[in-house]
PyMOL Python script that loads the backbone (N, CA, C, O; Angstrom):
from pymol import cmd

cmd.read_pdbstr("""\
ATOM      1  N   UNK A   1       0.838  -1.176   0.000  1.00  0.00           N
ATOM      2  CA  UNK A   1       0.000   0.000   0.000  1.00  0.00           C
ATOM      3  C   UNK A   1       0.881   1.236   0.000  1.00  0.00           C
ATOM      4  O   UNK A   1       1.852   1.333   0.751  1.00  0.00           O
ATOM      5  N   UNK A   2       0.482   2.274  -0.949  1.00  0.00           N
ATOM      6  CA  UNK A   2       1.354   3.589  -0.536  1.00  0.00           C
ATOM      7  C   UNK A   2       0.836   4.603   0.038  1.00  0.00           C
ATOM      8  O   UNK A   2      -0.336   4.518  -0.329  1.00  0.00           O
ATOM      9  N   UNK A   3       0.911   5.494   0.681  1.00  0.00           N
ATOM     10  CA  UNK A   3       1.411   6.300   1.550  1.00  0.00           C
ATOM     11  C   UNK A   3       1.220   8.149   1.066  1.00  0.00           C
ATOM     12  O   UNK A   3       2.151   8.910   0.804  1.00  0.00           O
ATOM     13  N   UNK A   4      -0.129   8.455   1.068  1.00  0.00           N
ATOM     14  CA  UNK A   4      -0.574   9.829   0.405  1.00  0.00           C
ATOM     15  C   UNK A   4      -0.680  10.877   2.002  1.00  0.00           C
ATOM     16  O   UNK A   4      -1.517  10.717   2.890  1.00  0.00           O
ATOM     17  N   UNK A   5       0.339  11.834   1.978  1.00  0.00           N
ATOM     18  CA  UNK A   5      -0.121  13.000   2.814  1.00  0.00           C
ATOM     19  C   UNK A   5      -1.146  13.241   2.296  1.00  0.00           C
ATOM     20  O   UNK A   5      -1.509  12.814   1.200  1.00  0.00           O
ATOM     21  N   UNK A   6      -1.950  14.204   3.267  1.00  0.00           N
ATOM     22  CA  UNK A   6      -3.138  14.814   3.172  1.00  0.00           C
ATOM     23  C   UNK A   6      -3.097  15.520   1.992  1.00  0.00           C
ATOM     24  O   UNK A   6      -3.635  15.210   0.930  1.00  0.00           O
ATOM     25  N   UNK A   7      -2.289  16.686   2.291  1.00  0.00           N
ATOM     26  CA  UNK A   7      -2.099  17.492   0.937  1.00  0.00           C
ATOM     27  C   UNK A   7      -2.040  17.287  -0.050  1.00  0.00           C
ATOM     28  O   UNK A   7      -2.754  17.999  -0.756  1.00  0.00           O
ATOM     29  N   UNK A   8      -1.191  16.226  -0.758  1.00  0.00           N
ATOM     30  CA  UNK A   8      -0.541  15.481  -1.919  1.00  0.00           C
ATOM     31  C   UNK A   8      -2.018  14.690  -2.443  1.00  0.00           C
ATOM     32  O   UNK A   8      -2.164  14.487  -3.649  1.00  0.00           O
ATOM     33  N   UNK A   9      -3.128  14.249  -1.421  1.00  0.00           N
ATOM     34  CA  UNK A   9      -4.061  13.326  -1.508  1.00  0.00           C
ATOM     35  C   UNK A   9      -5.185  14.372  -2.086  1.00  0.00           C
ATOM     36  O   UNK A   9      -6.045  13.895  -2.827  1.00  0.00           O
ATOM     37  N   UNK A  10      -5.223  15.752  -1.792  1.00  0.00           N
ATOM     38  CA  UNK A  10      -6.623  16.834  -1.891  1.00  0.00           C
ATOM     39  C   UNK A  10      -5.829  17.307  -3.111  1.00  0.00           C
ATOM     40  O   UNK A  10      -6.541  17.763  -4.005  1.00  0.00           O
ATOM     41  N   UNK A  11      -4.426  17.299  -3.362  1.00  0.00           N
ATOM     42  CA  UNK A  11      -4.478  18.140  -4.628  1.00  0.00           C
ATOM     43  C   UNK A  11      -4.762  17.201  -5.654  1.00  0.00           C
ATOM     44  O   UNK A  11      -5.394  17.394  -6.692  1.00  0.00           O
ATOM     45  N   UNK A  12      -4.214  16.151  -5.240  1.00  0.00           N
ATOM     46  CA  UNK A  12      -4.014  15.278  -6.501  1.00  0.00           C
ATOM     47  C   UNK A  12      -5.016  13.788  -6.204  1.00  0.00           C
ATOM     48  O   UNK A  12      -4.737  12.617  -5.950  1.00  0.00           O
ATOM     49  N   UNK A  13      -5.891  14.317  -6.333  1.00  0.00           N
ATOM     50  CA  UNK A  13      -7.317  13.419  -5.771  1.00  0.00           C
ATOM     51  C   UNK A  13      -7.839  12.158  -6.374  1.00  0.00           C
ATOM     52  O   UNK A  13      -8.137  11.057  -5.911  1.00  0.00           O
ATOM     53  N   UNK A  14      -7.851  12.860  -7.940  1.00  0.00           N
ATOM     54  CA  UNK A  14      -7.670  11.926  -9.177  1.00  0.00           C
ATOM     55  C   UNK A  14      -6.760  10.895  -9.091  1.00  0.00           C
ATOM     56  O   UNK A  14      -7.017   9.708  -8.891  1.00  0.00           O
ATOM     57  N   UNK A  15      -5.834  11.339  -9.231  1.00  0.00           N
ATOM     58  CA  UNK A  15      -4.570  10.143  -9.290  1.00  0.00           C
ATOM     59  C   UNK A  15      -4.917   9.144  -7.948  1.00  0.00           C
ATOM     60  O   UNK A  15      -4.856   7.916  -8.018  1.00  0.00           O
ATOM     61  N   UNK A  16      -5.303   9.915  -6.676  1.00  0.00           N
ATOM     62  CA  UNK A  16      -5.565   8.639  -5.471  1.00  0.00           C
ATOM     63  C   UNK A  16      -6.863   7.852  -5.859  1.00  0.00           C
ATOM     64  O   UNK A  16      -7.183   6.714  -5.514  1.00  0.00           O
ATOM     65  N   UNK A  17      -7.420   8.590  -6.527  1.00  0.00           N
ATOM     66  CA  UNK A  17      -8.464   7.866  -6.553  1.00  0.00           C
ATOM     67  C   UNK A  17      -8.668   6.552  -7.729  1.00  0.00           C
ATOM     68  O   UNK A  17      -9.579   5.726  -7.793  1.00  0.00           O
ATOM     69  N   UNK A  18      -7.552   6.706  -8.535  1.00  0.00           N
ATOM     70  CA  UNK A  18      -7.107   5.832  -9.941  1.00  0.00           C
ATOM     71  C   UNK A  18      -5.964   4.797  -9.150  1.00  0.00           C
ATOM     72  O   UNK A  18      -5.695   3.641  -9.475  1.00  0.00           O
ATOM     73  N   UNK A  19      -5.448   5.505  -8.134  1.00  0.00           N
ATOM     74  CA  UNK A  19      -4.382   4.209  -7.339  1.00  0.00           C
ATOM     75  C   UNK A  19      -5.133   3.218  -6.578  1.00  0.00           C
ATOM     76  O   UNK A  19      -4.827   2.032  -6.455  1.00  0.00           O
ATOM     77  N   UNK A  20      -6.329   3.918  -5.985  1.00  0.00           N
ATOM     78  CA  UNK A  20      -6.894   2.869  -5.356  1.00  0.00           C
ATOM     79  C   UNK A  20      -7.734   1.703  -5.824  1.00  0.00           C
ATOM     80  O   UNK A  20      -8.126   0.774  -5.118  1.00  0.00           O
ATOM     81  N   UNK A  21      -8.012   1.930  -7.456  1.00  0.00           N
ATOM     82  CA  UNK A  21      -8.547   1.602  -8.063  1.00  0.00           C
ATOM     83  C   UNK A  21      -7.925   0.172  -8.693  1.00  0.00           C
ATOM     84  O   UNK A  21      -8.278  -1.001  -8.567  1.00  0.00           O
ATOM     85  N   UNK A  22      -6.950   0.751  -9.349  1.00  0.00           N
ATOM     86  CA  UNK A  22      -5.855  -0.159  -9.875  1.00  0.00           C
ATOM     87  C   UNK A  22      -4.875  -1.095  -8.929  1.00  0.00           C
ATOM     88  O   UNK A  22      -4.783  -2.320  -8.850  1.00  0.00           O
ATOM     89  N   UNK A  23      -4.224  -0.099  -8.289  1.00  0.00           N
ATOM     90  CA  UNK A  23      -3.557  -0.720  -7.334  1.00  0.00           C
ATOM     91  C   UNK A  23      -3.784  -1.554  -5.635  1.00  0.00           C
ATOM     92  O   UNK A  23      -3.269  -2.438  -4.950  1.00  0.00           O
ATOM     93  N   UNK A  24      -4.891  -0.582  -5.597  1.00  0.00           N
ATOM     94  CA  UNK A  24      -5.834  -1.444  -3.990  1.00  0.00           C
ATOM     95  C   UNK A  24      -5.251  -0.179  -3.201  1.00  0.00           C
ATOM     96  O   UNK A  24      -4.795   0.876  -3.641  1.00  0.00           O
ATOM     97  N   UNK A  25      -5.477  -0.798  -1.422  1.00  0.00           N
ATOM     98  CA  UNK A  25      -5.951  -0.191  -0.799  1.00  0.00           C
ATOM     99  C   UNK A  25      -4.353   1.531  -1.004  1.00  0.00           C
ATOM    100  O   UNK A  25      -3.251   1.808  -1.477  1.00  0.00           O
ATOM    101  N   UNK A  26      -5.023   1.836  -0.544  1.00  0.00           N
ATOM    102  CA  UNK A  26      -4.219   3.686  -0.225  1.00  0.00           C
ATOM    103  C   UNK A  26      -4.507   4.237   0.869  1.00  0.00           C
ATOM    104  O   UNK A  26      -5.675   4.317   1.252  1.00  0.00           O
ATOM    105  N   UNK A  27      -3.318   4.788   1.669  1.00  0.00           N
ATOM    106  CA  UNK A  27      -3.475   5.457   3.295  1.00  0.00           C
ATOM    107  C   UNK A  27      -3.261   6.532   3.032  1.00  0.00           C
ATOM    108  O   UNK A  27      -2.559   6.909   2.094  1.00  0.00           O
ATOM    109  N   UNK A  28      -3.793   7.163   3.766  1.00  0.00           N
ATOM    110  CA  UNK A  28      -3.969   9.005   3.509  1.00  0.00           C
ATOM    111  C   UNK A  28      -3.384   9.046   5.075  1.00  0.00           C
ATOM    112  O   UNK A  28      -3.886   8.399   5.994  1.00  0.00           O
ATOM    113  N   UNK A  29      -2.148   9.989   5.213  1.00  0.00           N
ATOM    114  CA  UNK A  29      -1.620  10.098   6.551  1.00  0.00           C
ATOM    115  C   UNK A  29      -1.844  11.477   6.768  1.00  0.00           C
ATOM    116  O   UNK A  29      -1.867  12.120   5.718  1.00  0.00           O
ATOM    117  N   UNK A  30      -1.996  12.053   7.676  1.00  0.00           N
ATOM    118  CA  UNK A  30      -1.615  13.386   8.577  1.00  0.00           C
ATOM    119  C   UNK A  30      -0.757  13.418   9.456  1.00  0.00           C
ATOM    120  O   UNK A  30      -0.734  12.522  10.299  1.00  0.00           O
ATOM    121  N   UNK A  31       0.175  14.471   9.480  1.00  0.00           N
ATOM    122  CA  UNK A  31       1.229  14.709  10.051  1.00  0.00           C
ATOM    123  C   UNK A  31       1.736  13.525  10.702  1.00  0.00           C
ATOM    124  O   UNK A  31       1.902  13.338  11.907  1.00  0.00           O
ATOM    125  N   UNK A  32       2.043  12.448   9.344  1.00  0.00           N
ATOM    126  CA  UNK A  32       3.082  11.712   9.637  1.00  0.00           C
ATOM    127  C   UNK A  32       2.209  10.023  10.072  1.00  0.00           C
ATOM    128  O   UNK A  32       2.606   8.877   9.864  1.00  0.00           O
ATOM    129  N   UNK A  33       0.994  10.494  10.694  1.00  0.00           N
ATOM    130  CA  UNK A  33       0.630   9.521  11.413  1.00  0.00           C
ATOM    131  C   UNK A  33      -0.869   9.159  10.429  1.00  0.00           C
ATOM    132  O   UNK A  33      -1.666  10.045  10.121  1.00  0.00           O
ATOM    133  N   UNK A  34      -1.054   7.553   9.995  1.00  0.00           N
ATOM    134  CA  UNK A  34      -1.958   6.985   9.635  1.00  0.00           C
ATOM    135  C   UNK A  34      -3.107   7.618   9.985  1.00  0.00           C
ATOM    136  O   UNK A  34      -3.151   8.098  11.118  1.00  0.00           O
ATOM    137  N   UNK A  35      -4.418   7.772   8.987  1.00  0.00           N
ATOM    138  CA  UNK A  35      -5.332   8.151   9.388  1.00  0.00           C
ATOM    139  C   UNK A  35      -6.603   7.530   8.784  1.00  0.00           C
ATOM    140  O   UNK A  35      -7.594   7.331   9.486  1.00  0.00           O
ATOM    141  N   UNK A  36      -6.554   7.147   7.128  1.00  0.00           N
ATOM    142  CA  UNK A  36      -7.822   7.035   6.646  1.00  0.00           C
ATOM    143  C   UNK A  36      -7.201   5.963   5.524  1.00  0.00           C
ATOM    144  O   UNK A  36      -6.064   6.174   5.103  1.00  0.00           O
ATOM    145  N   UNK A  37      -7.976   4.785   5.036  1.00  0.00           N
ATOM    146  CA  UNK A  37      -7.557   4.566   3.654  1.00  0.00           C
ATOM    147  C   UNK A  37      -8.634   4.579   2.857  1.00  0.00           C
ATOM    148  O   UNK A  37      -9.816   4.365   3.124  1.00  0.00           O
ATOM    149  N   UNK A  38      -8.064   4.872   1.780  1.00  0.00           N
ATOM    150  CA  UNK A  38      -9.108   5.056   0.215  1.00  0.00           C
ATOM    151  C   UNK A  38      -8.902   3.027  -0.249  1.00  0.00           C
ATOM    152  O   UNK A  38      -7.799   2.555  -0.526  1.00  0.00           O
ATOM    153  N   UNK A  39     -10.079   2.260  -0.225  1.00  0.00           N
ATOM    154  CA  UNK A  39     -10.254   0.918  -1.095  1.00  0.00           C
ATOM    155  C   UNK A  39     -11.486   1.370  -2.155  1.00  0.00           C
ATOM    156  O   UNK A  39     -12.438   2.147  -2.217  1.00  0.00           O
ATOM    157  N   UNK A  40     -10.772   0.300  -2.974  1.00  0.00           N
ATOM    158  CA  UNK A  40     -12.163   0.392  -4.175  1.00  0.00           C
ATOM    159  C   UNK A  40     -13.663  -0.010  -3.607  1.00  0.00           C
ATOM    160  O   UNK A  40     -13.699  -0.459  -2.462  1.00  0.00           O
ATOM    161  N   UNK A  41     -14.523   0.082  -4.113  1.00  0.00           N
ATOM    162  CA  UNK A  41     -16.133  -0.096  -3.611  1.00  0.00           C
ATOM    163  C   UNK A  41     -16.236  -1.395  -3.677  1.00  0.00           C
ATOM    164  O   UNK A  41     -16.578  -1.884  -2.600  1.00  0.00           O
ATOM    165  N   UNK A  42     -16.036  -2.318  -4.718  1.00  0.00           N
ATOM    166  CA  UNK A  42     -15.834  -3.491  -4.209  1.00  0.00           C
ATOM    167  C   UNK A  42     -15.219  -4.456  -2.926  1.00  0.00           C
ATOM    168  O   UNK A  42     -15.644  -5.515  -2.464  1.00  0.00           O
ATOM    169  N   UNK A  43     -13.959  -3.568  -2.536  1.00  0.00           N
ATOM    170  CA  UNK A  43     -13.706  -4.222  -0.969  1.00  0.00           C
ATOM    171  C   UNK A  43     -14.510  -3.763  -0.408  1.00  0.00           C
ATOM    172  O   UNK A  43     -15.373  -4.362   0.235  1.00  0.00           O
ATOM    173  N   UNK A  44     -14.381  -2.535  -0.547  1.00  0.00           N
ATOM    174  CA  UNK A  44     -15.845  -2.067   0.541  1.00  0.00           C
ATOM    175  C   UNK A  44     -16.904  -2.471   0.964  1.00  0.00           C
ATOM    176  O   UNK A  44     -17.430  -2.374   2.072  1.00  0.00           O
ATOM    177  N   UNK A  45     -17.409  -3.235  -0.562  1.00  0.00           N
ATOM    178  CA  UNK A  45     -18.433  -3.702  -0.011  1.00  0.00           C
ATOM    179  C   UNK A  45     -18.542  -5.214   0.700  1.00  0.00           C
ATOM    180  O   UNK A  45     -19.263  -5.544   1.642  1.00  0.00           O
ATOM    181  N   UNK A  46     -17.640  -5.982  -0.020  1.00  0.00           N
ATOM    182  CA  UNK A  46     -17.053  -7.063   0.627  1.00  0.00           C
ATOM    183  C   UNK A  46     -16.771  -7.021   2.298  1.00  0.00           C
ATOM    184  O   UNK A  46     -17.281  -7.752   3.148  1.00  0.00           O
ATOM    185  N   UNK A  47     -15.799  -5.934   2.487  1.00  0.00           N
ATOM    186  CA  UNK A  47     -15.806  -5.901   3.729  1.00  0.00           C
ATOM    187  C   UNK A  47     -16.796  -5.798   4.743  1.00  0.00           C
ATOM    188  O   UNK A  47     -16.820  -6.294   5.869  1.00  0.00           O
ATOM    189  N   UNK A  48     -18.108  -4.618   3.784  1.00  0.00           N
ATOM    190  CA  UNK A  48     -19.101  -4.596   5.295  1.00  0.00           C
ATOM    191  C   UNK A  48     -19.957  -5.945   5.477  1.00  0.00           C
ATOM    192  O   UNK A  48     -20.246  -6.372   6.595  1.00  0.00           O
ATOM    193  N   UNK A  49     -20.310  -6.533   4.371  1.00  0.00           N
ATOM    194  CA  UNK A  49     -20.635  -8.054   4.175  1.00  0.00           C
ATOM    195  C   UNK A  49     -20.322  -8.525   5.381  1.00  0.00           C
ATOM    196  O   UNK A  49     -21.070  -8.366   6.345  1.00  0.00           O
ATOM    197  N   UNK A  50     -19.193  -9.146   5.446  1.00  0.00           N
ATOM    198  CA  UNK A  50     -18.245  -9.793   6.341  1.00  0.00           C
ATOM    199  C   UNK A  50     -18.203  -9.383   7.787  1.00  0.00           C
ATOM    200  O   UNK A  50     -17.758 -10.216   8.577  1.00  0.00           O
ATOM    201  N   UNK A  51     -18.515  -8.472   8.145  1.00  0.00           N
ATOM    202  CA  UNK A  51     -18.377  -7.323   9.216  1.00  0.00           C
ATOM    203  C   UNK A  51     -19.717  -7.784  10.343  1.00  0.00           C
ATOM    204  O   UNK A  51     -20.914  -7.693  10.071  1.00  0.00           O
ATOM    205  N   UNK A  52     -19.281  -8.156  11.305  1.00  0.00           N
ATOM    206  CA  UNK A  52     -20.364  -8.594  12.132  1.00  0.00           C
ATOM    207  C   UNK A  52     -21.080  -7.434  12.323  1.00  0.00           C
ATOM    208  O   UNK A  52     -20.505  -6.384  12.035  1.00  0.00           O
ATOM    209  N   UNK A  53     -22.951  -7.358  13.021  1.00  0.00           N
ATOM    210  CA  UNK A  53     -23.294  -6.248  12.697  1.00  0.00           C
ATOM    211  C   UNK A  53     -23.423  -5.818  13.729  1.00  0.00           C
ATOM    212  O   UNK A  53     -23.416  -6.524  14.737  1.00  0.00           O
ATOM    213  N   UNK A  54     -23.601  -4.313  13.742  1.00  0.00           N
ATOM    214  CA  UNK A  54     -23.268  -3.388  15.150  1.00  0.00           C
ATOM    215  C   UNK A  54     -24.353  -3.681  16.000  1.00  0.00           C
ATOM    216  O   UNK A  54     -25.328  -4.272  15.535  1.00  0.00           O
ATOM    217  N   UNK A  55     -24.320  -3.399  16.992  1.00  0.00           N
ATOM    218  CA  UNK A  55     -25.125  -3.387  18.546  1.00  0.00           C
ATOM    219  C   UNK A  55     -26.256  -2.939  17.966  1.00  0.00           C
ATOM    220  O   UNK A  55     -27.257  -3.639  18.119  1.00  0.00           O
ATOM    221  N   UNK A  56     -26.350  -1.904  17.310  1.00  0.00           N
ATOM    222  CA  UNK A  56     -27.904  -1.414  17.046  1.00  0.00           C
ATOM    223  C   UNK A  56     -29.075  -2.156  16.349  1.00  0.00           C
ATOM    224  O   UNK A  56     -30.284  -2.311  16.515  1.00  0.00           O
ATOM    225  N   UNK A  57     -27.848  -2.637  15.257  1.00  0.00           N
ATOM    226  CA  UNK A  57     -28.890  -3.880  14.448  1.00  0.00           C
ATOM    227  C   UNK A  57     -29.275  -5.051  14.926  1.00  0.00           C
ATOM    228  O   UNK A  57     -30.081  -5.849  14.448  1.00  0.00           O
ATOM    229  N   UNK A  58     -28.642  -5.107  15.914  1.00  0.00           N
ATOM    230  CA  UNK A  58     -28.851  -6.474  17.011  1.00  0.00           C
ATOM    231  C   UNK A  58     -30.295  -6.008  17.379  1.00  0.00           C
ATOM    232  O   UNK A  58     -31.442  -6.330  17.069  1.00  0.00           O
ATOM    233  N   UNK A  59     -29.842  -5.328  17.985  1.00  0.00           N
ATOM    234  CA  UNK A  59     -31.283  -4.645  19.138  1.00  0.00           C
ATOM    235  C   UNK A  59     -32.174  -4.427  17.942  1.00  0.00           C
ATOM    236  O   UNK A  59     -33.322  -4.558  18.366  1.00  0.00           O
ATOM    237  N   UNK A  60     -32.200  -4.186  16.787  1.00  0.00           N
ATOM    238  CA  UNK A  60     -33.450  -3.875  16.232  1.00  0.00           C
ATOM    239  C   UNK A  60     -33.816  -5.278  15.264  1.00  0.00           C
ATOM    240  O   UNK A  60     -34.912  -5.266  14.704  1.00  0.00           O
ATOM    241  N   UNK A  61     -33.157  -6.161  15.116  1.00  0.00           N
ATOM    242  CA  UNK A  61     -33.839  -7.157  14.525  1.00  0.00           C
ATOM    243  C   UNK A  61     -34.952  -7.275  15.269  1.00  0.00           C
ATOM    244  O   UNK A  61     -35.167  -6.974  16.443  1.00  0.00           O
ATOM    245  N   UNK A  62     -36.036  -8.036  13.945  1.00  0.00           N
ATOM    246  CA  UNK A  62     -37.494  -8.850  14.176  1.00  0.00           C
ATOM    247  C   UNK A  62     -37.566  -9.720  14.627  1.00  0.00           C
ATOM    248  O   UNK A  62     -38.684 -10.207  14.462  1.00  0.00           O
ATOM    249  N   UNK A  63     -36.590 -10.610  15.496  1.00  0.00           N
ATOM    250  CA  UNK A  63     -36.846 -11.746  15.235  1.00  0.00           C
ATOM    251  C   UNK A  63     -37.269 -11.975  17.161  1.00  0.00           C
ATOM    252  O   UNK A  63     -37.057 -10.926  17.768  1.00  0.00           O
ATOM    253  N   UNK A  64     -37.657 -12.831  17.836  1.00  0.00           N
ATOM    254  CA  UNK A  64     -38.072 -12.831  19.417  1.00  0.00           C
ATOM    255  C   UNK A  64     -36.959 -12.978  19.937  1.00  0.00           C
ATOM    256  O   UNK A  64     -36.270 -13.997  19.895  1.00  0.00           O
ATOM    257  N   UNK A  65     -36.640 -11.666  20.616  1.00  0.00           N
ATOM    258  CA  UNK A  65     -35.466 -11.485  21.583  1.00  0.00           C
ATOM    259  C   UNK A  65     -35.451 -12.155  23.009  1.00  0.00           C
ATOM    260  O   UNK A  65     -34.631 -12.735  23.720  1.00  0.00           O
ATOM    261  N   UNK A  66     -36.991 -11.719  23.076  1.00  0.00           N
ATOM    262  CA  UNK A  66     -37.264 -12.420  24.484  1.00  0.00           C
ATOM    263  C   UNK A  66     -38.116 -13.697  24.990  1.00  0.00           C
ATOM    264  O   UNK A  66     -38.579 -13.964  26.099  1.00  0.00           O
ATOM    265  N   UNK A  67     -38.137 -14.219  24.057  1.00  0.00           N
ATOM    266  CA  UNK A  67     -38.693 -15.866  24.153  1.00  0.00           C
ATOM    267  C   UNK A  67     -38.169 -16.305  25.362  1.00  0.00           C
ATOM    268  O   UNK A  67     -38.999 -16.657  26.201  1.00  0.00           O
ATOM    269  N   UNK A  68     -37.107 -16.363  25.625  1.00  0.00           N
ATOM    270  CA  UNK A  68     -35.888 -17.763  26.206  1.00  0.00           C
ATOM    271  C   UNK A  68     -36.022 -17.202  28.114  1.00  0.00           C
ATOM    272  O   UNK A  68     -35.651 -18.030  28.946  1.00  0.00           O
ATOM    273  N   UNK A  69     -36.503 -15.946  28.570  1.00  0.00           N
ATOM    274  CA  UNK A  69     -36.211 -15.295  29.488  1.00  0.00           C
ATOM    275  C   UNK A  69     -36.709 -15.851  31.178  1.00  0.00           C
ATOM    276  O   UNK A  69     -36.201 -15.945  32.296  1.00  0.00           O
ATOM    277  N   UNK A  70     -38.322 -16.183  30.341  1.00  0.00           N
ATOM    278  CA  UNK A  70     -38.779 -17.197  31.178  1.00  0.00           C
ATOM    279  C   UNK A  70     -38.635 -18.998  31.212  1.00  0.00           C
ATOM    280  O   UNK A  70     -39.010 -19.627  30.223  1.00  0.00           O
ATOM    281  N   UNK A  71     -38.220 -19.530  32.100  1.00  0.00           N
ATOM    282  CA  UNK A  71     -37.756 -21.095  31.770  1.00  0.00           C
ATOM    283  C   UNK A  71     -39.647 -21.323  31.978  1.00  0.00           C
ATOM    284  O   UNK A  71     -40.635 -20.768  32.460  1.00  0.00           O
ATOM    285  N   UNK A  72     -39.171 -22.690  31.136  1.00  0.00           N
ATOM    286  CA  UNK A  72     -40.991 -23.323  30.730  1.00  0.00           C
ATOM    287  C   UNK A  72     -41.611 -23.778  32.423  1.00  0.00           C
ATOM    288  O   UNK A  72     -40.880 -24.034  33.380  1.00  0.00           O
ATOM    289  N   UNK A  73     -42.652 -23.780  32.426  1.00  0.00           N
ATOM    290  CA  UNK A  73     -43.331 -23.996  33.367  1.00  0.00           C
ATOM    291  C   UNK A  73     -42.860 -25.327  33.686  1.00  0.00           C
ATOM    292  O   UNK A  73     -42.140 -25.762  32.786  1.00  0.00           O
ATOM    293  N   UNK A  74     -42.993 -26.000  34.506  1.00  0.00           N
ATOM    294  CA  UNK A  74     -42.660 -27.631  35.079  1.00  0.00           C
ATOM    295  C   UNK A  74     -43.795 -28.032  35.679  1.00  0.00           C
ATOM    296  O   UNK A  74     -44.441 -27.297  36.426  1.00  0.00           O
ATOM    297  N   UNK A  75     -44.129 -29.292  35.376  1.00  0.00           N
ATOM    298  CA  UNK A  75     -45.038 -29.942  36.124  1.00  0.00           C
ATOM    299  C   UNK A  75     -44.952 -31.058  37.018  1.00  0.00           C
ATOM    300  O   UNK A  75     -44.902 -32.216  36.602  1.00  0.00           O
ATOM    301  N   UNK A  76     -44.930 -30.715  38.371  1.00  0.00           N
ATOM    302  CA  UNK A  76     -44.394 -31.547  39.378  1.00  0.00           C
ATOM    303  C   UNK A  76     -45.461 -32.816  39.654  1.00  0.00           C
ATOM    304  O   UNK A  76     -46.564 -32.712  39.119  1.00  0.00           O
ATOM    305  N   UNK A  77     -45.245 -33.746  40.287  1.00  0.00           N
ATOM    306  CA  UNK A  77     -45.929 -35.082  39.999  1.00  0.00           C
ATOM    307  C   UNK A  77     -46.071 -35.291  41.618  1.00  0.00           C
ATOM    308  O   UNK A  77     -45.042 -35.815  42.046  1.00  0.00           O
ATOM    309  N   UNK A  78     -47.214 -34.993  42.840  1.00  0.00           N
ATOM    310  CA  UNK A  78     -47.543 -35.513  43.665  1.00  0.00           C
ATOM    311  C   UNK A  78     -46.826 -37.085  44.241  1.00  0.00           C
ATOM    312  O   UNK A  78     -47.021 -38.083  43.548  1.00  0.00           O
ATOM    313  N   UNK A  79     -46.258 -37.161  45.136  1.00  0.00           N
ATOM    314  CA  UNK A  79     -45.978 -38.517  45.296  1.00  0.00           C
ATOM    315  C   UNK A  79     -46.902 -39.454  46.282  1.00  0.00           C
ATOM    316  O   UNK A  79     -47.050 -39.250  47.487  1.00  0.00           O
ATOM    317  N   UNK A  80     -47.465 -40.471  45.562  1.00  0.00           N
ATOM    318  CA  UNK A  80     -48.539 -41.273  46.485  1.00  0.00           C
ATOM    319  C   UNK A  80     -48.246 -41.469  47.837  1.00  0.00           C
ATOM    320  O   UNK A  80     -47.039 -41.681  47.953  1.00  0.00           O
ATOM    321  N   UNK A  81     -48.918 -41.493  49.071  1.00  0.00           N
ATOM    322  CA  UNK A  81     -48.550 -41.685  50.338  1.00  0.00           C
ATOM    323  C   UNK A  81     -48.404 -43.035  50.558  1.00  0.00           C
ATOM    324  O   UNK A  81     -49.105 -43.909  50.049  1.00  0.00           O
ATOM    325  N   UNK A  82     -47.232 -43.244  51.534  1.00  0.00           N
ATOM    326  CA  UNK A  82     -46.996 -45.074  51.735  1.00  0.00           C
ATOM    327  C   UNK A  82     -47.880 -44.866  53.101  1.00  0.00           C
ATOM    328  O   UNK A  82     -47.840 -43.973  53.947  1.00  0.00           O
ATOM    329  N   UNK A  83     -48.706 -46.059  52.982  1.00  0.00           N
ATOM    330  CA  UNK A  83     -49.227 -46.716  54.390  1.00  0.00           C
ATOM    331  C   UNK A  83     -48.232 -47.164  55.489  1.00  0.00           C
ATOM    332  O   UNK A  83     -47.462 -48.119  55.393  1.00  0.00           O
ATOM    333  N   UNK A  84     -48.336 -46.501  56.332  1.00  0.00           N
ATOM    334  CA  UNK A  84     -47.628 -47.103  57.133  1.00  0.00           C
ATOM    335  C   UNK A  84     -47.942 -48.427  58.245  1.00  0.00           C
ATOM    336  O   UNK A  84     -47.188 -48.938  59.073  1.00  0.00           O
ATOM    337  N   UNK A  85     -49.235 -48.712  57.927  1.00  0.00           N
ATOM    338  CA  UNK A  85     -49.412 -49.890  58.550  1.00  0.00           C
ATOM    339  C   UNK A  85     -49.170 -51.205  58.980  1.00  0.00           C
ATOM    340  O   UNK A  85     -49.977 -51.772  59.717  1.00  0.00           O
TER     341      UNK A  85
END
""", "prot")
cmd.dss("prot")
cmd.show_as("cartoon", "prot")
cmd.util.cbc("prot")
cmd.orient("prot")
């Protein structure tokens, strides 16, 4: 992967955007230090695929969250009395 300052990345936008294309992923650094990378839309989309899904979508699936919360009722079985006679 190569290695676009910020600056070098906003002037010359085109060209990052034809490297990432051709060549794959591209890091856009600021002052020195990693910050962002440019991938084509295809990883992209690959990646969020793959990407377990966030807390929110958890909580908002349809499906019965709370089935399991109560354990099933039990039905206990009287035990006959022994004679003690």
């Amino acid at each position: 992967m190569y290695s676009w300052p910020v600056q070098d990345s906003k002037a010359r936008f085109s060209e990052l955007l034809d490297a990432s294309v051709d060549k794959g992923p591209q890091i856009v650094t600021r002052r020195g230090v990693e910050t962002a990378v440019m991938v084509p839309i295809e990883e992209w989309r690959r990646l969020k695929a793959a990407a377990p899904p966030d807390i929110k979508t958890l909580l908002l699936r349809l499906h019965h969250r709370f089935e399991n919360l109560i354990p099933p009722h039990r039905k206990f079985h009287r035990r006959t009395p022994v004679d003690l006679q």
